[in-house]
C-alpha positions in Angstrom: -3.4 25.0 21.3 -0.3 23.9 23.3 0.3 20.0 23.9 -1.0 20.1 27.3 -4.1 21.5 26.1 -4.8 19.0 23.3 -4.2 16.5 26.3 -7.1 18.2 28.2 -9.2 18.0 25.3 -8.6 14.3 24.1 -8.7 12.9 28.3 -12.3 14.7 28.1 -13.4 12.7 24.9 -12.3 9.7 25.9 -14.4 9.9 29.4 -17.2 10.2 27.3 -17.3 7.1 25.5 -19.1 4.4 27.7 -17.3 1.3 28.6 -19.4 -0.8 25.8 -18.0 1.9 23.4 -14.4 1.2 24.0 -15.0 -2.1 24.0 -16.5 -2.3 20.9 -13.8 -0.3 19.5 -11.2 -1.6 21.4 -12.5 -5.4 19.0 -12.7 -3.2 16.0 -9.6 -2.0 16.3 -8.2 -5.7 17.4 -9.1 -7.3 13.9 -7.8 -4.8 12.2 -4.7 -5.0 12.9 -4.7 -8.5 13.0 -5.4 -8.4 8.9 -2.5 -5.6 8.5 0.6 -7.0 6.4 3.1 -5.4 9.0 1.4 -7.6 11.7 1.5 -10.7 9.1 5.3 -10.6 8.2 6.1 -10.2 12.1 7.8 -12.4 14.2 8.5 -10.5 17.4 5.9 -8.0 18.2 5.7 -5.3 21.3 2.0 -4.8 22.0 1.4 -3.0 25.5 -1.4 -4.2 28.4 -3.9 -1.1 28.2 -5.6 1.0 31.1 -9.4 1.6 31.0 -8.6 5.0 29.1 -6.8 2.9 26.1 -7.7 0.8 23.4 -7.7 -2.2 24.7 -5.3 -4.9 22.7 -5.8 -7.9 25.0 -7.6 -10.2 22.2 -4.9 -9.4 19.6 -2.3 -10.0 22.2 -3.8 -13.7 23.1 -4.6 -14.4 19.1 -1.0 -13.2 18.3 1.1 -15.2 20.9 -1.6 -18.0 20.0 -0.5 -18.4 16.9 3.3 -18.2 17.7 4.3 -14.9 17.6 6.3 -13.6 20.5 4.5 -10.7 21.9 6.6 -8.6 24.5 5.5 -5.5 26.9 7.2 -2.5 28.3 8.2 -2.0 31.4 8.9 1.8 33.1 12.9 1.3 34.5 13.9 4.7 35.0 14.0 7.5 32.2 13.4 4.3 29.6 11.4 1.3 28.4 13.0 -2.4 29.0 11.1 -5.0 26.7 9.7 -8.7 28.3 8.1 -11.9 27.3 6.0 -12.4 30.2 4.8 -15.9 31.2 1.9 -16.8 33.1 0.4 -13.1 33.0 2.0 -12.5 35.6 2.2 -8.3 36.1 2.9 -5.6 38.4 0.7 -2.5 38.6 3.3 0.5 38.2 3.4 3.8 39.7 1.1 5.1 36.8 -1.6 2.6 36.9 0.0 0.3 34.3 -0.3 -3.3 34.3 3.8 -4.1 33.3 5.8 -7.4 32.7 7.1 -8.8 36.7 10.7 -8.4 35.9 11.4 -11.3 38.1 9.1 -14.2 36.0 9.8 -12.6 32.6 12.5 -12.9 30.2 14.0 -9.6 29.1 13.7 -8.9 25.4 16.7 -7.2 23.3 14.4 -4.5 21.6 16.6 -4.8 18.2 14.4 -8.0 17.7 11.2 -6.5 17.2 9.9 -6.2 14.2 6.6 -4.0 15.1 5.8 -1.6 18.2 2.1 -1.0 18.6 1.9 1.9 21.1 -1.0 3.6 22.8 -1.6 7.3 22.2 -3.8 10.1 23.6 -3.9 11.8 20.3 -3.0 11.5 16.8 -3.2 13.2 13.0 -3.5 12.4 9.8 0.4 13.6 9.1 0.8 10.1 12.1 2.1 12.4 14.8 1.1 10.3 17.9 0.5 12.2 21.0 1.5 10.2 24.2 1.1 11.2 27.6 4.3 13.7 28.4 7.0 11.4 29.8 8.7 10.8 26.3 9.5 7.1 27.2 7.8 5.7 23.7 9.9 8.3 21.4 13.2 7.5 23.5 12.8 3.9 22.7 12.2 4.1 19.5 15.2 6.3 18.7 17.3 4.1 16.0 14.9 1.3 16.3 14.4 -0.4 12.9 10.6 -1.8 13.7 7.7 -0.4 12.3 5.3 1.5 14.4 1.8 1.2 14.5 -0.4 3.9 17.1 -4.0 2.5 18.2 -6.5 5.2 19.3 -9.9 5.6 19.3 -11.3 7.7 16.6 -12.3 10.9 18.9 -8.6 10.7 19.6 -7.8 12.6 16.7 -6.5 16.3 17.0 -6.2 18.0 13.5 -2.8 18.4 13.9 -0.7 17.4 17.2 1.8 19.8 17.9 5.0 17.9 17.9 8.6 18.7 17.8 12.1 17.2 16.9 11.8 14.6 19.6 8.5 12.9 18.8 8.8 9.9 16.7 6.4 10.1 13.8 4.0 6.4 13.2 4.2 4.2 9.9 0.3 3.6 10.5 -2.4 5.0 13.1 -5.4 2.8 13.6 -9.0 3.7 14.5 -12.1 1.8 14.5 -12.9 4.0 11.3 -9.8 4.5 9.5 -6.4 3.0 9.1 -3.9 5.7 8.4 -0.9 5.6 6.4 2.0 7.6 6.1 2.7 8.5 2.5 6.4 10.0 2.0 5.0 11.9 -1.7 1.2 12.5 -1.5 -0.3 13.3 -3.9 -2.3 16.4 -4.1 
C-alpha cells in the first residue's frame, strides 16, 4: 500500500467516527498526556490548534498554559514552520483550513527552546512512524531539533506499518485513547 493510499484509508476512518467520538477521544487522549513525564519536566511546549479531523488538544493547551507552561503553535511561512506564543487567541484561518498564530499579535518563538512537539498525524505504527498529511513541514522542523516528540491520533489511525522513508522523522511516543506507545531502542523479543 503506497502513502497516498494509507492516507485514503485512514481520511475514511476518521469520517466515520461521530463528532461525540472524537470528542470523547480527543479528552481521553487530553489527560493522558497531561500525566506523561515528558509533558511534566516541560517548560516550553508546541501543541498545535486542531481541525475537526484531529484530535483535538484544546483542553490540554488551556490546562498547560494555565499552569505556566508556555505553549506555542505553528504557523505555515513558506516551505517551513515558524513557532508563536499567541495572546488573546487571536488566529488566522490558513490556506489549509488551519486555525494558526496572527503573526502580527504573537510573539515569535525560537524553536531551540522547546522542550516537547506534540504533532497531529493521519497515521501511525507501533515502530512510531507518524504519517502526516504530504507537505513534509513537521519532519523539516524537526530536523536537529533536540525536543522530544509526542504524535496524538485516534486509535483507528493506526496503519500496521506506515511506509516511511529517510525524510520522516520517527516519534519518542504516539498517543491513542487506548494505548500510549513507546519507542524502545532494544526490544525485547
Amino acid at each position: 500500500m503506497s502513502k497516498s493510499e494509507q492516507r485514503k484509508l485512514i481520511k475514511e476512518r476518521i469520517e466515520a467516527l461521530s463528532a461525540h467520538q472524537k470528542a470523547r477521544y480527543s479528552q481521553t487522549i487530553c489527560e493522558s498526556l497531561l500525566r506523561q513525564p515528558e509533558v511534566l519536566s516541560s517548560h516550553v511546549v508546541l501543541s498545535y490548534l486542531a481541525t475537526d479531523k484531529e484530535v483535538d488538544l484544546d483542553y490540554f493547551n488551556r490546562v498547560l498554559a494555565d499552569n505556566g507552561y508556555v505553549v506555542c503553535y505553528p504557523r505555515v511561512n513558506g516551505d517551513k514552520l515558524d513557532v508563536y506564543l499567541s495572546r488573546d487567541d487571536h488566529y488566522l484561518l490558513s490556506q489549509y483550513g488551519i486555525r494558526e498564530p496572527d503573526p502580527l499579535s504573537s510573539l515569535p518563538i525560537d524553536p531551540e527552546v522547546i522542550d516537547l512537539v506534540i504533532l497531529p498525524c493521519l497515521g501511525f505504527d507501533e515502530k512510531m512512524n507518524r504519517l502526516g498529511h504530504g507537505k513534509g513541514y513537521y519532519d523539516r522542523f524537526l530536523t536537529g531539533l533536540k525536543a522530544e516528540r509526542i504524535a496524538v491520533g485516534f486509535e483507528v489511525q493506526k496503519l500496521d506499518e506506515v511506509v516511511h522513508d529517510e525524510n520522516d522523522i520517527r516519534m519518542n511516543k504516539i498517543i491513542s485513547e487506548r494505548n500510549v506507545y513507546r519507542y524502545l531502542e532494544n526490544p525485547l523479543f
